[in-house]
Structures are given as structure tokens and as C-alpha cells.
C-alpha positions in Angstrom: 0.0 0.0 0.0 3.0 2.6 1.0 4.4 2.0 -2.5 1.0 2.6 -4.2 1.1 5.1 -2.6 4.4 7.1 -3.2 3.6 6.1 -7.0 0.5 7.7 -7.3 2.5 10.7 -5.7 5.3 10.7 -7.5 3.3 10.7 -10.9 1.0 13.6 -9.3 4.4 15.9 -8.9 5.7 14.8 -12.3 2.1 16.2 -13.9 2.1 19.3 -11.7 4.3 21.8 -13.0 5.8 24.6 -11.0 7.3 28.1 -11.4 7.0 29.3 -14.8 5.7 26.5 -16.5 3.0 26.2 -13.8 2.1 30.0 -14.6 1.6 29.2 -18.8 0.1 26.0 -18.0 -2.6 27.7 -15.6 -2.9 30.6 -18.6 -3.1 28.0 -21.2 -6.4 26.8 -19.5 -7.8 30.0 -18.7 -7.5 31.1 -22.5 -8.8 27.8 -23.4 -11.7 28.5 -20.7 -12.8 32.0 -22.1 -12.5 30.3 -25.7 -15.3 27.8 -25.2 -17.2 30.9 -23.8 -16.4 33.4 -26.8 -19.4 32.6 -28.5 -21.6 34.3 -25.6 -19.2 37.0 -24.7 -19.0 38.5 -27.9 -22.8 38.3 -28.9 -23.2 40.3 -26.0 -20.3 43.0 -26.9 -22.1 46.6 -28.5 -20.7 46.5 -32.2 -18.0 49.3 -31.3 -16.1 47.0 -29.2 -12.7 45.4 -29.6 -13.5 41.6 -29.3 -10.4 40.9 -29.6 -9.1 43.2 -26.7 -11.9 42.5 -24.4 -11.0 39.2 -24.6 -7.4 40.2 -23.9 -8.5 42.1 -21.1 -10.3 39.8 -19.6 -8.0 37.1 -19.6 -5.9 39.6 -17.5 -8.3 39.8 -15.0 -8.2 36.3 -14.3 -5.4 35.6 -11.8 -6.9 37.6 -9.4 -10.7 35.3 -9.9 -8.6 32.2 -9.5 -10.4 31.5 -5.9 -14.2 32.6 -7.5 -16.9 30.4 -8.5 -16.9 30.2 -12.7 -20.4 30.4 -13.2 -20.3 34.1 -11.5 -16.8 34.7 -13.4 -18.6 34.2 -15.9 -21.6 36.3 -15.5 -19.4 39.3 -14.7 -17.7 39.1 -17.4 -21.2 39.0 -19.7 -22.3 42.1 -17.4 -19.3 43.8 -18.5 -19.8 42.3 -22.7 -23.0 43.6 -22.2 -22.0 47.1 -21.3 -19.0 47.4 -23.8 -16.5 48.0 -20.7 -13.4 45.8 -20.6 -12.3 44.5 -17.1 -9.4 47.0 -17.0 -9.7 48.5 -13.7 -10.5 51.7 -15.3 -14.1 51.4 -16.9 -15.1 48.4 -15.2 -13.7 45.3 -12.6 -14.5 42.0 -12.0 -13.8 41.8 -8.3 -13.8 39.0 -6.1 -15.9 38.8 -3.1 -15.0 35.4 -1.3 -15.7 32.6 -3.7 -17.8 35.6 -6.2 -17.1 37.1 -8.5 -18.8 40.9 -9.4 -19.1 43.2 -12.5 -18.6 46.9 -10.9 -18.4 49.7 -13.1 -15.9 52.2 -12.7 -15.6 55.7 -13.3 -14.2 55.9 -16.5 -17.0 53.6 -17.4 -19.6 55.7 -15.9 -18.6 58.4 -18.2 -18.4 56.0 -21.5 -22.4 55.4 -20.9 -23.2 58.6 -20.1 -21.7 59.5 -23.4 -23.8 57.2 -25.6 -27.0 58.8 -24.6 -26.4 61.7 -27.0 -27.1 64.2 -24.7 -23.8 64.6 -23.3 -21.0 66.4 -25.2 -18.2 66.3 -22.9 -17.4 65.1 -19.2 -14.8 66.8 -17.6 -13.5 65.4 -13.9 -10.3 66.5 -11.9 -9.1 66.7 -8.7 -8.7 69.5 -6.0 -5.4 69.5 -4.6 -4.8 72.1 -1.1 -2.6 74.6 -2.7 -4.7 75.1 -6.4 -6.4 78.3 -6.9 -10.1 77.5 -6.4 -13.5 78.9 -5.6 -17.1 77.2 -5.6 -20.5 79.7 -5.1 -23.1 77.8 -5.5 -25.7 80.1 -5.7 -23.9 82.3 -7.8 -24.8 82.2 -12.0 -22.5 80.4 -14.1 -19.7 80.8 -15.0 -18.9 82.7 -11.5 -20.2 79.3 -9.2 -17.2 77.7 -9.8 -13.1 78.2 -10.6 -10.2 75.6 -10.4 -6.8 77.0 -11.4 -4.3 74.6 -11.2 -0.5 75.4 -12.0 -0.2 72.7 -14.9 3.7 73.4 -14.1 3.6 72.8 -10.1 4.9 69.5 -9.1 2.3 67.1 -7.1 3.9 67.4 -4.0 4.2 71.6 -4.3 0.1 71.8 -5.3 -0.7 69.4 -2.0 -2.3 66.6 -1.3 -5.8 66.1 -3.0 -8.8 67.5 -1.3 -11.7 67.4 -3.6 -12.8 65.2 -6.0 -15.2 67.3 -9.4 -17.4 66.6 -12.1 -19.6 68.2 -14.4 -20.6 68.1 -18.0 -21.7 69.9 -20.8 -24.6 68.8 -22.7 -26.0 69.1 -26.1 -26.9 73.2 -26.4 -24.0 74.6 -24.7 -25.8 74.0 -21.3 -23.4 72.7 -18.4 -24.5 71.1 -15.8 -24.6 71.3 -11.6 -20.9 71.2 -10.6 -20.2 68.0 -8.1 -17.5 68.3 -5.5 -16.9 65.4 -3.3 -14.6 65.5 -0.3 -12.4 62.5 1.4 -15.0 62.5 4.1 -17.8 62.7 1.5 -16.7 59.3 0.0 -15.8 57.7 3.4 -19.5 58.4 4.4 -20.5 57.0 1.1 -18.7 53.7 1.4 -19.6 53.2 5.1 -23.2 54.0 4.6 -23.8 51.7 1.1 -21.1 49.6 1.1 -21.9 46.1 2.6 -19.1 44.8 0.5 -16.6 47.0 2.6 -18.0 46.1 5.9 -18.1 42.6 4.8 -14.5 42.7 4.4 -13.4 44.7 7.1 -15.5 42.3 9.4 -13.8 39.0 7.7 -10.5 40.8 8.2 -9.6 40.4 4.6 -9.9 44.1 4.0 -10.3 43.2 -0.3 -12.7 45.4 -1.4 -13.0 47.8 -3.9 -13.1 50.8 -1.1 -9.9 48.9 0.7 -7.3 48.3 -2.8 -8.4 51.3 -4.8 -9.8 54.1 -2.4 -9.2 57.1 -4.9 -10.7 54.8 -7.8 -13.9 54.8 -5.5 -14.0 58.1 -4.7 -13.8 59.5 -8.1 -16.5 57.1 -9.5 -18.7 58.0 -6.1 -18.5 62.1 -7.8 -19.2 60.6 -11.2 -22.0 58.8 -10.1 -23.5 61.6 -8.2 -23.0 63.7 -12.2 -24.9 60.7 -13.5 -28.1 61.2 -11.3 -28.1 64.7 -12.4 -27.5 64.6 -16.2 -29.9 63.7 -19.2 -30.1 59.8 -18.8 -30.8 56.8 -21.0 -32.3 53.0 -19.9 -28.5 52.3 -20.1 -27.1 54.5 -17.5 -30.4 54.0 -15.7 -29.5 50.2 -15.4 -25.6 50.5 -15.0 -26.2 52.8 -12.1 -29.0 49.8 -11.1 -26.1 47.4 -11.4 -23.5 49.1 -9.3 -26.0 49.6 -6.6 -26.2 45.4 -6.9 -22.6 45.6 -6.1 -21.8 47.8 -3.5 -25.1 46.4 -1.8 -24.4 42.5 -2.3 -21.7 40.3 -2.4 -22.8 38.0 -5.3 -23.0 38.4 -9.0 -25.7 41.4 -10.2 -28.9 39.8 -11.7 -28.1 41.6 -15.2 -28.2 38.4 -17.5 -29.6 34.9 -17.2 -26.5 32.6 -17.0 -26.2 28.8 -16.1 -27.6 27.9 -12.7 -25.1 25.9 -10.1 -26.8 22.6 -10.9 -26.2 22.6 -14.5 -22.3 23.6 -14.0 -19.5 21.2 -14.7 -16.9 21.2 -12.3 -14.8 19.0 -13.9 -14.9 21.6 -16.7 -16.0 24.6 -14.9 -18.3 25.2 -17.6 -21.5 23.9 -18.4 -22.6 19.9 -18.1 -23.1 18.8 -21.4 -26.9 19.2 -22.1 -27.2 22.2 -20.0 -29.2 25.7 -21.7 -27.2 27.7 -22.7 -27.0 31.3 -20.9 -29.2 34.0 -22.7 -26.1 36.9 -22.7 -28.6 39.7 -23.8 -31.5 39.2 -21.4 -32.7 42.0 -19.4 -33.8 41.8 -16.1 -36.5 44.0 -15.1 
């Protein structure tokens, strides 16, 4: 029995490779992975999309999902198809939430949708640092509610840290909108108030959330998103604002698409059993 045993170990480590090869072999499969799903990603991508650099972005999104169930791996990444945002930490993020995996737009993104309505011309967001030349009046008439001179030849560290997060927008007919300023303590309030994700991870101790790895990502998408609730909007921004709401509020996959239920997932594969539906990548969910 003890040299069964050591066989069936010893041909385990020769099939296991480590280091480098271990690293290609687990990318090798990941690739091979998002292939069998390409199909459903890319009927979902908007027509303007790169498929092949979504693809390529989300395959670099990966490592970090290694730990996450597939099926809601892979019905982040048809939230994000479905959108036209790539996984790249700017316009959108597949993060992992304990064995989840969740589609969270990001600021960038916020702005890309807001875009496509038509009614918005340009978006403009920057940030406040202590030593810029700056005023806000709200009451006053534009253009005297609001100034931000900053010395585009001062260093970082000789303008100050950053104090405010803005945004505003023009729209179509030279009108621009309310001006949104957003302070450290504005966002801290946000994520402690609507972010079950955060506390979820700061009770767990694994302090991996959005709000804990990318604090100034969060607060500039928190000001963008408050610019979004106040601009002409379309039933896309209207949902993507619905589905980053799912996020911050819920540690599981948003309920944007019908994919393949838990009982019809091959593990073996970690992709669907053979005979399963497959997942409708357009569906809305009312």
C-alpha cells in the first residue's frame, strides 16, 4: 500500500508543473476557458467594441478570480460584454468577493455610458489639490459658481495633497451642468453608509474590497456617479447605475443576465454539463 502510494505521488508531482511552467500552464487553460465561452461574450459585446481586446483584457483579470466560483466569473464578465466596458480597472472590474465574482463599473465607465446617450457632449473630472487656486459659489450664475486654477507646471507634492474630487458636463446646447464636488470624508461616508461589501470585508478581516485596494478609484467614481443622477439619462445608464448599486449592496453576481444555474455547472470543466441551456447573454432583467 505505501508503495502505491508514493507512486501515485510521484506521478502527481511529475504532472504538476511549477514556477513558470506552472504560470503558462494555468494561462493555457484560462485562455482555453474564455475560448469555449467566446461565442456568448461576444454576442453580448455593442458592435464598437474590440473583441479581440476584451478578450485580452479579460484574460488579465483572471489571476486575481482564481479563488471565485466560474459560473459568477462568468456572469461578470457578460455584465461587463454587455455594457461594452473591458475588465481593465478603469471602466469596469471584475472583483472577487469570497468565492464571487462581481461586475462593478468604474468611473471611466460611468462616463463612456453617459456618453452614448447623446445628450452629453463632454465630461470633464479632476481633482482638487490644497494649494490650487479654487472657488465654488453655488448660488452664484454660471460661470462665476465655480473656478479651479491649477499650476499645470507645479509638481504634485508643491500643489498638496488632494482635497476634492469634481465633475460636471456639458450637454448638447452649450448648457453645463450642476458642478459635483466630493470630499475624502464625502466618500468615506459613502462607502460606510452603502457599502456592505466593505463592511463585509473589514468584518472578515480580509480588507479586499473595492473601497480597501483602490480608495481614490472609489471616490472619483462615487462624484461621477453623483454627475450621472443629475444629467440627461438613457435606460442604459439608468441600469448600469442599477447594477453598481447590486454591487456595493451585495456580495454576489448582479442579476443583469440569465446565465447557467449551479446545478447545471461542470466542475470537472468549470463550464456547463453537457446538455445544460445555454446562458441568454442579452436578457434584461426587469
Amino acid at each position: 500500500m505505501s508503495d502505491l502510494a508514493d507512486r501515485v505521488k510521484a506521478k502527481t508531482a511529475d504532472e504538476t508543473p511549477e514556477g513558470p511552467a506552472a504560470d503558462l500552464a494555468v494561462q493555457d487553460r484560462t485562455l482555453a476557458w474564455l475560448e469555449r465561452r467566446r461565442t456568448y461574450i461576444t454576442e453580448a459585446l455593442p458592435r464598437h467594441v474590440d473583441e479581440g481586446h476584451f478578450i485580452q483584457t479579460a484574460l488579465s483579470a483572471m489571476p486575481r478570480l482564481r479563488r471565485c466560483r466560474p459560473e459568477t466569473i462568468f456572469s461578470a464578465l457578460l455584465a461587463c460584454a454587455r455594457f461594452g466596458l473591458a475588465p481593465d480597472g478603469r471602466n469596469a472590474a471584475i472583483v472577487p468577493y469570497g468565492k464571487n465574482a462581481v461586475f462593478q463599473p468604474m468611473y471611466e465607465g460611468l462616463i463612456e455610458v453617459m456618453y452614448r446617450s447623446g445628450r452629453v457632449v463632454s465630461v470633464h473630472f479632476d481633482w482638487i489639490r490644497e494649494h490650487d487656486v479654487w472657488d465654488y459659489t453655488p448660488t452664484a450664475p454660471y460661470p462665476a459658481d465655480f473656478l479651479h486654477k491649477p499650476d499645470p507646471a507645479a509638481p504634485k507634492d508643491r500643489r498638496g495633497p488632494v482635497i476634492l474630487a469634481y465633475a460636471f458636463c456639458w450637454m448638447r446646447g452649450g448648457r453645463r451642468s450642476q458642478v459635483i464636488l466630493l470630499n475624502r470624508q464625502d466618500a468615506e461616508e459613502i462607502r460606510d453608509r452603502h457599502s456592505r461589501a466593505y463592511a463585509l470585508a473589514e468584518q472578515e478581516g480580509t480588507r479586499d474590497s473595492a473601497w480597501h485596494t483602490d480608495f481614490d478609484a472609489m471616490w472619483a467614481k462615487s462624484c461621477v456617479r453623483r454627475l450621472a443622477k443629475r444629467v440627461p439619462t438613457s435606460p442604459e445608464l439608468v441600469e448600469l447605475l442599477r447594477a453598481d448599486e447590486t454591487a456595493e449592496d451585495a456580495v454576489s453576481a448582479p442579476p443583469l443576465v440569465r446565465t447557467v444555474s449551479e446545478a447545471d455547472w461542470d466542475e470537472t470543466d468549470g463550464g456547463p454539463a453537457a446538455g445544460a441551456p445555454a446562458p441568454d447573454a442579452a436578457e434584461d432583467v426587469s
